[in-house]
C-alpha positions in Angstrom: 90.4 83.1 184.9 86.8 83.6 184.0 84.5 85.1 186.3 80.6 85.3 187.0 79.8 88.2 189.0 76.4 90.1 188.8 76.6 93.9 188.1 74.8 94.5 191.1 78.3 92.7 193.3 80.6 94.6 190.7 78.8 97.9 191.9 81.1 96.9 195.3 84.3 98.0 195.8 85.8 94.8 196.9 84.1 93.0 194.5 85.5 94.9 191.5 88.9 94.6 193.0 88.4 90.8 193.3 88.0 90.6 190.0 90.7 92.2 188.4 93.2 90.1 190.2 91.3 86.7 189.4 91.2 87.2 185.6 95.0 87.9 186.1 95.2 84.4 187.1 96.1 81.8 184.1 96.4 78.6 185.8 99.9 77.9 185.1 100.5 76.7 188.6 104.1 77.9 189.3 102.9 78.6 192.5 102.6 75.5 194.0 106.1 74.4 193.4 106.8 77.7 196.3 104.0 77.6 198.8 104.8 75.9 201.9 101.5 74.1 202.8 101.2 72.8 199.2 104.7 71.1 200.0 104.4 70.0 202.9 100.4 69.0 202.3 100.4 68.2 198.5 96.5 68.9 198.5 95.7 71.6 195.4 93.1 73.2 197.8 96.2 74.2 200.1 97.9 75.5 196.7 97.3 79.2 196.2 95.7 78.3 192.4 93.5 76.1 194.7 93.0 79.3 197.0 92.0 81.5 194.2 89.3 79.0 193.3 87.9 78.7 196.4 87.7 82.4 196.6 86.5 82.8 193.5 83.6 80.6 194.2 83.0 82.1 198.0 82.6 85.5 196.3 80.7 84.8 193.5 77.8 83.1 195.5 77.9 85.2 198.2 76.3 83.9 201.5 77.9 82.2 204.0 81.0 80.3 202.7 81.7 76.5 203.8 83.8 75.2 206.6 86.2 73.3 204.2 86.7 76.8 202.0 87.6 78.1 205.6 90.0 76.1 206.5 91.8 76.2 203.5 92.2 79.7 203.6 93.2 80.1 207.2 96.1 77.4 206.4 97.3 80.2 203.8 100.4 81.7 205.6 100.2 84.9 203.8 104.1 84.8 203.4 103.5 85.6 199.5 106.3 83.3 198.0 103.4 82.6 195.1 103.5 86.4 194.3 107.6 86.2 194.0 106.6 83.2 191.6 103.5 84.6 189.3 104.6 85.4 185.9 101.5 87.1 185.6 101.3 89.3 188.3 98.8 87.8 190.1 97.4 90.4 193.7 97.5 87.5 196.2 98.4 89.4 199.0 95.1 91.6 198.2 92.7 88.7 197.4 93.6 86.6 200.5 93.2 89.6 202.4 89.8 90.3 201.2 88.6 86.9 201.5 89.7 87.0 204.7 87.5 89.6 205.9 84.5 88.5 204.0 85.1 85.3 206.0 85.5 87.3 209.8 81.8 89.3 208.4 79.9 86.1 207.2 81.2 83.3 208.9 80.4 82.0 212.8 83.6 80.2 213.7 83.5 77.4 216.6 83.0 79.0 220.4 86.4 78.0 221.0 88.1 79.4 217.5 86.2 82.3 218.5 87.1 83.0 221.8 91.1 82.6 220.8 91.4 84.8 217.3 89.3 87.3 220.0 91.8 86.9 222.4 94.6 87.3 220.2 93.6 90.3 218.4 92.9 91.9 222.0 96.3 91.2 223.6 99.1 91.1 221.9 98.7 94.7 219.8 98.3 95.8 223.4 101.9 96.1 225.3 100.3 96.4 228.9 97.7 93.4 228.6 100.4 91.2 226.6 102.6 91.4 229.7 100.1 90.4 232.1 99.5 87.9 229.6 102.9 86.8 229.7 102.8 86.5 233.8 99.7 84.5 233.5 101.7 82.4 231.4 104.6 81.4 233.5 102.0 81.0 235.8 100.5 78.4 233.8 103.5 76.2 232.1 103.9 73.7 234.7 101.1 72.6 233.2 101.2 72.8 229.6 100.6 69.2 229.0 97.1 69.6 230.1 95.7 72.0 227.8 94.2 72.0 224.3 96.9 71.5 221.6 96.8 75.4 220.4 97.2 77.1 224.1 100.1 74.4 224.5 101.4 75.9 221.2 101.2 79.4 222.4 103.2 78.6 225.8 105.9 76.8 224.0 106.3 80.5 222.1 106.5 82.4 225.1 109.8 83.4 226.5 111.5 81.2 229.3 113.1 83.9 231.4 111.3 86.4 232.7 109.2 89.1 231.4 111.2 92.4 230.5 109.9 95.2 231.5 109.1 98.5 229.1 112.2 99.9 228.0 112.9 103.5 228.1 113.9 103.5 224.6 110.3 103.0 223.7 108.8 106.3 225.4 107.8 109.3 223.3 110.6 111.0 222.8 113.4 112.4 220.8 116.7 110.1 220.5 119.6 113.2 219.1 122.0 111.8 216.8 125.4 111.8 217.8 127.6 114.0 215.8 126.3 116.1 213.0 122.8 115.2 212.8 122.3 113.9 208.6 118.7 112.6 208.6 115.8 112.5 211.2 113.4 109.7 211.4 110.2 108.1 213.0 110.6 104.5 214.4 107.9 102.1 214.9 108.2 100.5 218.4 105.3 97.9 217.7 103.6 96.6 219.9 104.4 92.3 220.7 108.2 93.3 219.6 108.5 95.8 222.8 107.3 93.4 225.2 109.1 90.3 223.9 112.4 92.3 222.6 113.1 95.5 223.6 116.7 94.9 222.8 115.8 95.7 218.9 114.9 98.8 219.4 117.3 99.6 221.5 119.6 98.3 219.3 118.5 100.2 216.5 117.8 103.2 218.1 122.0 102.8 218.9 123.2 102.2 215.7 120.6 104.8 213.7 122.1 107.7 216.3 125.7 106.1 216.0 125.3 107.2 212.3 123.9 110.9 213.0 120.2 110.2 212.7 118.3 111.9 215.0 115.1 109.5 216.0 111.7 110.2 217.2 109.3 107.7 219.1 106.0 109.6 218.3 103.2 109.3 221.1 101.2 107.1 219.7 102.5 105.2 216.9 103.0 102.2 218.3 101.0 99.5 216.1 101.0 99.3 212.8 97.9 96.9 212.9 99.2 93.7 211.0 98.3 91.1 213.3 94.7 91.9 213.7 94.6 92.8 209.4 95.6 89.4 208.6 93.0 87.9 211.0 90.5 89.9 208.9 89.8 92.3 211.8 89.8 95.3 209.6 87.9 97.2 212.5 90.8 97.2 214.6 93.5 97.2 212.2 92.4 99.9 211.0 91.8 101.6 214.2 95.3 100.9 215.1 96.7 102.2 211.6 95.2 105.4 211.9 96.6 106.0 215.4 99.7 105.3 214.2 99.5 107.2 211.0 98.0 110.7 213.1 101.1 110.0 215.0 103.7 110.2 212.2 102.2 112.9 210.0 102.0 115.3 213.1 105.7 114.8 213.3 105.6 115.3 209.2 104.3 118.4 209.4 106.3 119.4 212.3 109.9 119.2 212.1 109.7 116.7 209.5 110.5 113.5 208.7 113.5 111.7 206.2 112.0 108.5 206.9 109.8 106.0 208.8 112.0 103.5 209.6 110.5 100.1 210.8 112.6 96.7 212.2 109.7 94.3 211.9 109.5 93.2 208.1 105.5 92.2 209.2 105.1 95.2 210.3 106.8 97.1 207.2 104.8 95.8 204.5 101.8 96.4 206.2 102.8 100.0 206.6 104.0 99.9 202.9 100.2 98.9 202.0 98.7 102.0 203.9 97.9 103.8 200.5 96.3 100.9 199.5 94.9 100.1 202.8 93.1 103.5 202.4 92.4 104.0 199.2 88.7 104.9 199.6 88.9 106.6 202.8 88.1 109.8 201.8 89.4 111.5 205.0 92.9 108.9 205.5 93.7 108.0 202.0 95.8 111.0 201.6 97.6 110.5 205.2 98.3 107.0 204.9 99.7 107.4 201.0 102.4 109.9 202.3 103.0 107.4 205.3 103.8 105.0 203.3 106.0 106.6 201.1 108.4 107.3 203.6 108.4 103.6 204.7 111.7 101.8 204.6 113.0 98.6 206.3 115.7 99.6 209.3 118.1 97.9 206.6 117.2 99.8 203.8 117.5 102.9 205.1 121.3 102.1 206.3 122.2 100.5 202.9 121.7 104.3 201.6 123.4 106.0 204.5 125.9 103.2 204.4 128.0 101.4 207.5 130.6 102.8 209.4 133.8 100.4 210.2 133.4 97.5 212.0 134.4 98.3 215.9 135.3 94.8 216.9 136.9 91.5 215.6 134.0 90.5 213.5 133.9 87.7 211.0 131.5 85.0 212.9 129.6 82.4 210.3 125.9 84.0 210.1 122.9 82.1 208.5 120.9 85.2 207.2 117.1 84.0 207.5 115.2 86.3 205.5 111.7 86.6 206.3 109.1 85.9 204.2 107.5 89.8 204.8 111.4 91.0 204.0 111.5 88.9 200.8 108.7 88.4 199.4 106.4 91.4 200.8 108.9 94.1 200.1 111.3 92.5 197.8 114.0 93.3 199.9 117.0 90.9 199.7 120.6 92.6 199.3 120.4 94.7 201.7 120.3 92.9 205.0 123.1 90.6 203.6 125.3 93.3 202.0 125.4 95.0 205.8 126.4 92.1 207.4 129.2 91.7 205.3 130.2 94.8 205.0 130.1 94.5 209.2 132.6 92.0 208.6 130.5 88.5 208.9 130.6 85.6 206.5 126.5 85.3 205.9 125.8 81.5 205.1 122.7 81.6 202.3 120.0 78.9 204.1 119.1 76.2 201.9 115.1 76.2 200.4 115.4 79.7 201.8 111.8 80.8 199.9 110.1 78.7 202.3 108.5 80.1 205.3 109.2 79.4 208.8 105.5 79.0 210.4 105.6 82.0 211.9 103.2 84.3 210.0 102.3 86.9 212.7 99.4 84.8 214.7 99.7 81.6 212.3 101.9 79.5 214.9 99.3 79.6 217.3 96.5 79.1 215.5 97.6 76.4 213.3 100.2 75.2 215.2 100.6 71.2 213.4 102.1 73.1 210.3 103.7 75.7 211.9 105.9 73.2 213.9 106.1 71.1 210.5 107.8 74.1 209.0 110.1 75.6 211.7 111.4 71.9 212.0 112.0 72.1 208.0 113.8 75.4 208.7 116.0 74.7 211.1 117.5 71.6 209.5 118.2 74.2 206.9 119.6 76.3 209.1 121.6 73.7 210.8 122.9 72.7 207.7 125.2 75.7 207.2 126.6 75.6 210.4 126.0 79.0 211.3 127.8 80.4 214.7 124.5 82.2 214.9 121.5 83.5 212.9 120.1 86.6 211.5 116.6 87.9 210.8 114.8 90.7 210.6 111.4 90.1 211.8 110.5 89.3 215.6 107.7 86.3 214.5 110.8 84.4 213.0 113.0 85.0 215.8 110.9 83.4 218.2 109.4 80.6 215.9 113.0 79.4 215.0 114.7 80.1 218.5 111.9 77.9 219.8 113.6 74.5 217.6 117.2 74.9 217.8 120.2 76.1 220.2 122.0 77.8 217.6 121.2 81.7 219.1 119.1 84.1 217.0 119.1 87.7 216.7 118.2 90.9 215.0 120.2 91.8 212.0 120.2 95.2 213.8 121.8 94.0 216.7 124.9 92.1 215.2 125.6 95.8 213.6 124.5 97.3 216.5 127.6 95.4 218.1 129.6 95.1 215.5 129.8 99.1 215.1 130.5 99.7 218.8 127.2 98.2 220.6 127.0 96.2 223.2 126.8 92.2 222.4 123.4 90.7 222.0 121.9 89.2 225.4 121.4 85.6 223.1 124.9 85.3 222.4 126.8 85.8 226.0 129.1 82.9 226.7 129.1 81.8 222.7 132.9 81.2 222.3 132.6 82.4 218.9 131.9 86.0 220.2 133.4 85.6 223.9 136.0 88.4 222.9 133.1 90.7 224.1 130.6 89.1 226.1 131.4 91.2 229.3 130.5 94.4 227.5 128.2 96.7 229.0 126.8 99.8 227.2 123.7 101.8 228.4 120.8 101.4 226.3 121.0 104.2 224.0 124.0 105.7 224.2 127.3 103.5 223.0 
């Protein structure tokens, strides 16, 4: 792709970047046959080839850019199915992000845009305001009907039992393997996951000590900043990054580290982009590159250490949902499934499984038409495998497809988790498929 820029905007950092990933660009449109809002919208300016042209124009004129350019661009998901597709390579994930914070510098939104993408980026990275959040919620369901189409959205998403409180698991602290201790590593609580799940972690903090890992919660690291970086907030996700990224290189330099080991594929491939993230920060870029080096995916890291023996009669029909961070962020795709088998499960591949499921860490509230559009899409998929449950590995897909469908959906880690000796997951008490266990109890570390 041609470009125009003036010396004087190559002289900028962002810029010069920008550049080099739209000449990469050749038009060949491959892209379009994988990117959900192109299929489910058939408009090119929803395309990402109609993306990159809109960027392309936005940055070389500089200025404010238009409303429509806007809207395009926030319809983008970010779930980077076109970069699984590019034959030539093409940086979307980079040239999205940039435009988007161009957009959050330049561009005055509507009061009421506004006020929400503030509100979101404020609350949910924060655990204590997200539960209080939460409360207000409840509070306010009765009467859902009555409110603006994307605060009826957000309800819908929130959980309908009550709100858990802070685990114990998720305190700074050191979890000692059990047995001979083989590796020691950091674990990212997050910060939305450990108010709306704290059963993943303290699932995974079970299975990772079953195994002889020893497993520190770092004071601190406890947001990786995704949410706010894909909202173009790079003030605060970068303020949250480098909390996080003090956090684990103290430990680094302490008793050291084997891994970083993350259960939120969102959160992973934003820690997997730190060196990038940081790449001119004279004082961080060092820090974040050796941050990210250690990053692995909780089912990476097992895949090397490998599984013990299934504990329990296993062999329950799971549709693996792999999300679109796991797959097409981190290219990570045998893994997850080759556990679960070797737990003993039959996984059931999901039909149009490159497709996102609306999710996209703040994407089902803000646009929630297409988000609904797409988790419908998904779960007939889903449905059509006749799955006794489902498994993902992200906490944005696991409440975006529980919220259409009665067919239960968990953490990959907590089906091992269980199936290795853990307790069975809260969503699947009373399923007859896996009643042989449902009156388990195990504490919330130890097994």
């Amino acid at each position: 792709m041609q470009t125009t820029f003036t010396l004087e905007q190559l002289a900028r950092a962002d810029i010069k970047e920008a550049e080099r990933i739209l000449r990469a660009c050749v038009h060949c449109g491959f892209c379009t046959a994988t990117c959900p809002t192109y299929v489910v919208l058939g408009d090119e300016l929803d395309s990402p080839r109609g993306r990159i042209y809109q960027i392309k124009s936005m940055l070389e004129k500089g200025g404010i850019p238009s409303e429509t350019t806007v809207r395009h661009i926030d319809r983008c998901l970010s779930c980077l199915s076109c970069m699984t597709t590019c034959p030539s390579g093409v940086d979307y994930m980079h040239l999205v992000d940039n435009a988007r914070t161009r957009i959050e510098h330049t561009y005055t939104r509507p009061v009421a845009d506004r006020g929400l993408r503030a509100l979101l980026a404020r609350v949910l990275p924060n655990p204590r305001l997200f539960r209080l959040a939460l409360l207000g919620a409840a509070l306010a369901r009765p009467f859902a009907e009555l409110m603006p189409r994307r605060l009826r959205a957000m309800l819908e998403l929130m959980p309908g039992r009550g709100v858990p409180g802070p685990s114990p698991v998720d305190r700074p602290q050191t979890h000692a393997a059990r047995g001979p201790r083989t590796r020691r590593v950091a674990m990212l609580v997050g910060c939305a996951q450990q108010v709306l799940a704290p059963g993943i972690n303290e699932a995974t903090v079970r299975l990772l000590t079953r195994h002889g890992v020893e497993v520190v919660i770092a004071k601190g690291a406890d947001c990786c900043g995704a949410l706010t970086h894909h909202m173009g907030r790079e003030d605060l996700s970068h303020a949250a990054a480098k909390k996080t990224i003090d956090a684990w290189v103290r430990e680094m330099d302490g008793a050291g580290l084997d891994a970083v080991v993350i259960n939120a594929s969102g959160c992973g491939t934003t820690i997997k982009d730190y060196a990038h993230m940081f790449r001119d920060d004279p004082e961080y870029a060092a820090r974040a590159a050796r941050v990210a080096g250690l990053a692995k995916d909780v089912t990476e890291f097992l895949a090397d250490l490998g599984l013990m023996a299934p504990a329990v009669a296993t062999g329950q029909a799971i549709a693996y949902h792999s999300a679109c961070s796991m797959q097409h962020g981190q290219k990570i795709k045998a893994p997850p499934r080759d556990l679960l088998r070797a737990a003993g499960f039959s996984v059931r591949e999901i039909p149009e499984a490159h497709l996102c499921c609306g999710s996209a860490g703040t994407y089902n509230m803000l646009q929630p038409e297409l988000a609904r559009e797409l988790r419908d899409r998904k779960v007939r998929n889903i449905a059509a495998t006749a799955p006794d449950a489902v498994a993902a590995g992200n906490l944005g897909c696991i409440t975006q497809i529980g919220s259409g469908t009665a067919i239960p959906v968990v953490h990959t880690v907590e089906l091992l988790d269980w199936a290795t000796g853990g307790p069975l997951p809260e969503a699947l008490h009373g399923h007859p498929a896996f009643a042989s266990r449902a009156g388990s109890a195990v504490p919330a570390v130890a097994p």
